[in-house]
C-alpha positions in Angstrom: 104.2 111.6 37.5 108.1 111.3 36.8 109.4 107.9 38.9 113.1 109.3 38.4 113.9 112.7 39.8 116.8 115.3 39.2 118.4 117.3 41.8 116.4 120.5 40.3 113.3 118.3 40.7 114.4 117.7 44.4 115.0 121.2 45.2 111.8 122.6 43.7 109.7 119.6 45.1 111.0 120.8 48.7 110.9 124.5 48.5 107.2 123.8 47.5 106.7 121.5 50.1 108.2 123.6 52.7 106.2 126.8 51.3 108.8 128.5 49.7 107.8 129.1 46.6 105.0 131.1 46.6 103.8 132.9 50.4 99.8 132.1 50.8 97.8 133.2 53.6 97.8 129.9 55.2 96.6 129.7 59.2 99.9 129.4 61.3 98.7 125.7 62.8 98.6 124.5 59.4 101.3 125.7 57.8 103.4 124.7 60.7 101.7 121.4 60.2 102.6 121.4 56.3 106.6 121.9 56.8 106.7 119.2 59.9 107.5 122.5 62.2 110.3 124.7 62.6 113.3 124.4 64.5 113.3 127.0 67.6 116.1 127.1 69.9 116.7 130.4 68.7 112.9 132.0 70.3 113.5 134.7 67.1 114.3 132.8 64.1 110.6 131.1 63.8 109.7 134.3 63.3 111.8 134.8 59.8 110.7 131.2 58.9 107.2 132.1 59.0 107.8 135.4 57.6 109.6 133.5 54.6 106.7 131.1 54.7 103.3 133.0 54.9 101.2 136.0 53.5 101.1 138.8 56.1 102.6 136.7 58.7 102.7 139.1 61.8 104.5 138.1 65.0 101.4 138.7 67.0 99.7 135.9 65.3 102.2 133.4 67.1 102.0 135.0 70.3 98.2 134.2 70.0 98.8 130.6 69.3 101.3 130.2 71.7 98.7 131.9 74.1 95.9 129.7 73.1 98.4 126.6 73.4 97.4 125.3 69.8 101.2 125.6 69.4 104.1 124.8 71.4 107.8 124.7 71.3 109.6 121.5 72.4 112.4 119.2 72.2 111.5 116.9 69.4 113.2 115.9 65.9 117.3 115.1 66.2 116.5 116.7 69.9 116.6 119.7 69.1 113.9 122.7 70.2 111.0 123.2 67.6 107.5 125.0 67.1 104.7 122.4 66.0 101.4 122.0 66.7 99.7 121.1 69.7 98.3 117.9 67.9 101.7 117.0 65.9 103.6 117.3 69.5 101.2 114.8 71.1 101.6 112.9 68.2 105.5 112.9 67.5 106.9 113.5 70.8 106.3 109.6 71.8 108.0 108.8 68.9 111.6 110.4 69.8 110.9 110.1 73.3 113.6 107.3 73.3 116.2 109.8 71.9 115.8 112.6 74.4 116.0 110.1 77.1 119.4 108.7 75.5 120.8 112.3 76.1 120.5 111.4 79.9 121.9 107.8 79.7 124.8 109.2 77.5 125.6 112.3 79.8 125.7 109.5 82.8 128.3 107.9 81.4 131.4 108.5 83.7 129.5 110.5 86.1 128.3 109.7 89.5 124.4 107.8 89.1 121.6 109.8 89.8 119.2 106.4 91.2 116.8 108.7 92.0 115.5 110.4 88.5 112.4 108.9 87.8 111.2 110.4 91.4 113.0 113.4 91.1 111.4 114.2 87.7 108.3 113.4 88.9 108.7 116.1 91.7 110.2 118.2 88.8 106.8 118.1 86.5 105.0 119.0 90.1 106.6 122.3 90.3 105.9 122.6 86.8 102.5 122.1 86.5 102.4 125.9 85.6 105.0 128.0 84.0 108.5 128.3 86.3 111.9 129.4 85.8 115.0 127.1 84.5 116.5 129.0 87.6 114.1 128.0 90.0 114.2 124.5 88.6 118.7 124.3 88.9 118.5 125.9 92.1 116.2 123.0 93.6 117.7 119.9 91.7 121.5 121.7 91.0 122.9 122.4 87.6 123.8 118.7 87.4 120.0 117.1 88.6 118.5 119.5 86.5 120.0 118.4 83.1 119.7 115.0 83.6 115.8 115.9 84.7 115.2 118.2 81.5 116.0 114.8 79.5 114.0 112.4 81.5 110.7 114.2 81.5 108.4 115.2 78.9 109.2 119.5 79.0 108.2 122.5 77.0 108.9 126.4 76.7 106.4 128.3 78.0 105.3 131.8 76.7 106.2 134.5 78.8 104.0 138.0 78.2 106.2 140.9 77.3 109.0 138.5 76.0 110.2 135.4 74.2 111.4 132.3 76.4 114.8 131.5 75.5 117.6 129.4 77.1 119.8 129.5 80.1 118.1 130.6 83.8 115.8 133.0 81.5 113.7 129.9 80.3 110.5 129.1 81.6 109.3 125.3 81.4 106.3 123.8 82.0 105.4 120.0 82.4 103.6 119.4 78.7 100.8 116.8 80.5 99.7 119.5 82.6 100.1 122.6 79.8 98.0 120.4 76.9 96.1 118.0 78.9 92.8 117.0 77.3 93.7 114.3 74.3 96.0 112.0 75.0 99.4 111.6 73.7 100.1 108.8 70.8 101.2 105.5 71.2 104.9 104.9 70.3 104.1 102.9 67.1 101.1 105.7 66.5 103.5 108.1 66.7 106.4 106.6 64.8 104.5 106.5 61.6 102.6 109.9 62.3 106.9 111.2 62.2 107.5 109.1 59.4 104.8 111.0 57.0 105.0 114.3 58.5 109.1 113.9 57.7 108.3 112.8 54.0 105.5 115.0 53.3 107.1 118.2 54.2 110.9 117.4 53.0 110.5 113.9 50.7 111.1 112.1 48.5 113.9 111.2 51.0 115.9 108.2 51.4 115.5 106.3 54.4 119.4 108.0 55.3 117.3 111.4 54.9 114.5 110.5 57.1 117.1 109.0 59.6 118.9 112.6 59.7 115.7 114.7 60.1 113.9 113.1 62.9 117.5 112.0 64.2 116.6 108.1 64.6 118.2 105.5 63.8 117.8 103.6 60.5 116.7 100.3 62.0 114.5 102.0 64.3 112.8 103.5 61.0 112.9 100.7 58.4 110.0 98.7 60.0 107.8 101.6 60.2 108.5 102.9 56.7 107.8 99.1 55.2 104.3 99.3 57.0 103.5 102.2 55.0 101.4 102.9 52.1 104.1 105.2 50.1 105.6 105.7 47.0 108.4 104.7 45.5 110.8 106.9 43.3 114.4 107.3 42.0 117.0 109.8 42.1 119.2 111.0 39.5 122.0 108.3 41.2 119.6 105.7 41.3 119.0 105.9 44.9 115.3 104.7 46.1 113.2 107.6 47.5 110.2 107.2 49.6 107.6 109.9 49.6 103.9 110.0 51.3 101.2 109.4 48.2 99.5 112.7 46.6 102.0 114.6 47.6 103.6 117.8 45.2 105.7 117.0 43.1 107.1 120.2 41.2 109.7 120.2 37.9 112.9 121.7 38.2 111.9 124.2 35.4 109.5 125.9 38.2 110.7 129.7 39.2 112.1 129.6 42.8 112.0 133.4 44.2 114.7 134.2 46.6 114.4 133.5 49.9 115.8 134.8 53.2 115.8 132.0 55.8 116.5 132.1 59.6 119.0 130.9 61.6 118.7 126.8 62.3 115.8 126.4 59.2 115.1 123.4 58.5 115.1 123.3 54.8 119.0 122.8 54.4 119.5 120.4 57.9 117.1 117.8 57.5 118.6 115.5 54.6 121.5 113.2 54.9 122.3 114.2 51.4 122.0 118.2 51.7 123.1 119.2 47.7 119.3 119.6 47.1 119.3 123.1 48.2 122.8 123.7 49.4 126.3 122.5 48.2 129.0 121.0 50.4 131.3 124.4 50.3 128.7 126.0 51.5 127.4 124.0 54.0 130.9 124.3 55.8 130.1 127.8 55.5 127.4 128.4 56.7 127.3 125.0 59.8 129.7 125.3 62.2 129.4 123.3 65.0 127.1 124.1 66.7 125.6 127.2 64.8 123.9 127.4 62.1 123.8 130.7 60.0 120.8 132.9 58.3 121.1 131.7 54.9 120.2 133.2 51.6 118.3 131.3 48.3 119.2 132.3 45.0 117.3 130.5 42.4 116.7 127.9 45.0 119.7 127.4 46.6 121.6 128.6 48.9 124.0 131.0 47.9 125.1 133.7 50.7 123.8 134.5 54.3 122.4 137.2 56.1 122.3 138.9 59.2 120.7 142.2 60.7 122.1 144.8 62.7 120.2 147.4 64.9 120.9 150.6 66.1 117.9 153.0 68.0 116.6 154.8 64.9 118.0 152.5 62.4 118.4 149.2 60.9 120.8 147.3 58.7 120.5 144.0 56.7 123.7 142.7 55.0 123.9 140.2 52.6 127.1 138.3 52.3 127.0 136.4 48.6 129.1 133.9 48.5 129.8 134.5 44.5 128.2 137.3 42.3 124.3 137.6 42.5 123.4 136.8 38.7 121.7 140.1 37.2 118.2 138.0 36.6 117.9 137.6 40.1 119.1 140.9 41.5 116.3 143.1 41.9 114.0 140.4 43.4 116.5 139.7 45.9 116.6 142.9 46.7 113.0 143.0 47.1 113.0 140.1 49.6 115.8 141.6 51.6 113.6 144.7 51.7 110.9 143.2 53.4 112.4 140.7 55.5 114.2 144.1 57.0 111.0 146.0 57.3 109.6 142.6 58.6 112.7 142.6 61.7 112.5 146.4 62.5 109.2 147.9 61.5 109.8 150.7 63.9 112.7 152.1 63.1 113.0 155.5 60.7 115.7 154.6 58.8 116.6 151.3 57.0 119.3 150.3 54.5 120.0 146.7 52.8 124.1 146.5 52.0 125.0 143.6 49.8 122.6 143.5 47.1 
């Protein structure tokens, strides 16, 4: 195994890890497990990430975990909203606990102090011991009580039959003690190096900088955990130390990467201080602004345009927006993928037509 790594090696490596290279029929709690989770504050993007991901993915099959409450979605990693498992939020969510509950400290600054949160939260996760409304929840505590709240309990999204639970007075939370109970959660150092592995083993080898921008803590907070650590060492092409969980896939730069259509918010090109493994800095600007995050398109493992869908009542569209000329090698497959990540969004509709490709 190679101890120096190119940036072809990189991007191979973490399209493997992050099972983008070949779909398998792997069980939704597992592969969610394998790529560290998805990011989710968009309720339909996880389902394109799995759909990219896994072998006859059917929506369905994460209503039934979501059901079952082997998965859940979150706030977790960089604070943002994601889809994990049941066990991996038990066992990370300790770990950025500190983070969220910044968000509340930071948002106090200059305001009036709320002296009462810790008892007002705990009334919160009361009314929450089973699924209730965000508006039910603001029109209790108030817009202003309720944010602060949302960042000083422990919260998740709850499934809603019929529909997916987004944001706004539409979302329904629940208290996550009372929705999981049973095991309890991790401690915080458990948990830090639980986040530590799952972050290198789904998107490593990473620099500590790259581990510090996926789970969205700080460097110092991760350098003590990471030195406690059994992991490997390795270089990149600038000579920059990566760390990386042992046993863990390593694939050549020479391995075929089919194209890809990723969701909105995926993970694969947001979780690296260092991005250029899978998508260049023009881009990037592209496709991140502020705070959005476009569908993106791979081509021979990078990105290289974005995608959207548009829906009419008989019909459906999928545009591809190349952001230079498809070459002709990868064409047809592209095509392909678009194909199916359409009939994947509207399988009901008669008529269906990819533009772009």
């Amino acid at each position: 195994m190679r101890d120096s790594l190119t940036l072809t090696d990189l991007n191979r490596t973490l399209l493997a890890r992050q099972l983008l290279l070949e779909r398998r029929p792997v069980p939704l709690v597992r592969a969610l497990e394998a790529v560290a989770g998805i990011q989710a504050q968009d309720p339909v993007a996880p389902l394109f990430g799995l759909a990219a991901r896994l072998e006859g993915f059917q929506a369905s099959a994460l209503t039934r975990a979501l059901d079952r409450r082997s998965v859940v979605r979150g706030t977790l990693m960089r604070g943002t909203v994601h889809l994990v498992s049941a066990r991996d939020y038990r066992r990370m969510e300790p770990a950025v606990a500190p983070l969220i509950r910044g968000q509340h400290l930071q948002y106090q600054r200059g305001r009036p102090p709320m002296p009462d949160v810790a008892e007002r939260t705990a009334e919160a996760m009361a009314m929450a011991a089973e699924p209730v409304l965000s508006a039910t929840l603001r029109a209790h505590f108030g817009e202003d009580g309720w944010w602060r709240i949302r960042r000083a309990g422990r919260w998740l999204y709850a499934p809603v039959e019929g529909r997916r639970s987004g944001f706004g007075r539409s979302a329904v939370f629940v208290a996550a003690d009372a929705w999981l109970g049973g095991a309890p959660f991790a401690s915080v150092e458990e948990s830090l190096a639980h986040l530590a592995r799952r972050g290198l083993a789904a998107f490593g080898p990473m620099t500590l900088a790259d581990l510090a921008a996926w789970s969205g803590l700080p460097v110092a907070t991760l350098r003590p955990v990471v030195e406690s650590l059994r992991l490997v060492r390795r270089r990149d092409a600038e000579g920059r130390e990566l760390l990386d969980v042992p046993r863990a896939v390593v694939a050549g730069g020479d391995v075929p990467a089919p194209p890809r259509l990723l969701a909105a918010f995926d993970d694969t090109i947001l979780s690296h201080a260092d991005r250029t493994r899978v998508i260049d800095d023009d881009a990037r600007r592209m496709v991140i602004r502020g705070g959005m995050v476009d569908a993106v398109v791979l081509v021979d493992g990078f990105v290289r345009g974005r995608w959207k869908v548009a829906r009419a009542t008989r019909s459906a569209e999928l545009v591809v927006e190349a952001f230079a000329p498809i070459p002709r090698a990868h064409v047809r497959a592209l095509r392909e993928e678009a194909e199916r990540t359409l009939a994947f969004a509207a399988p009901e509709v008669e008529r269906r037509v990819v533009r772009g490709v």
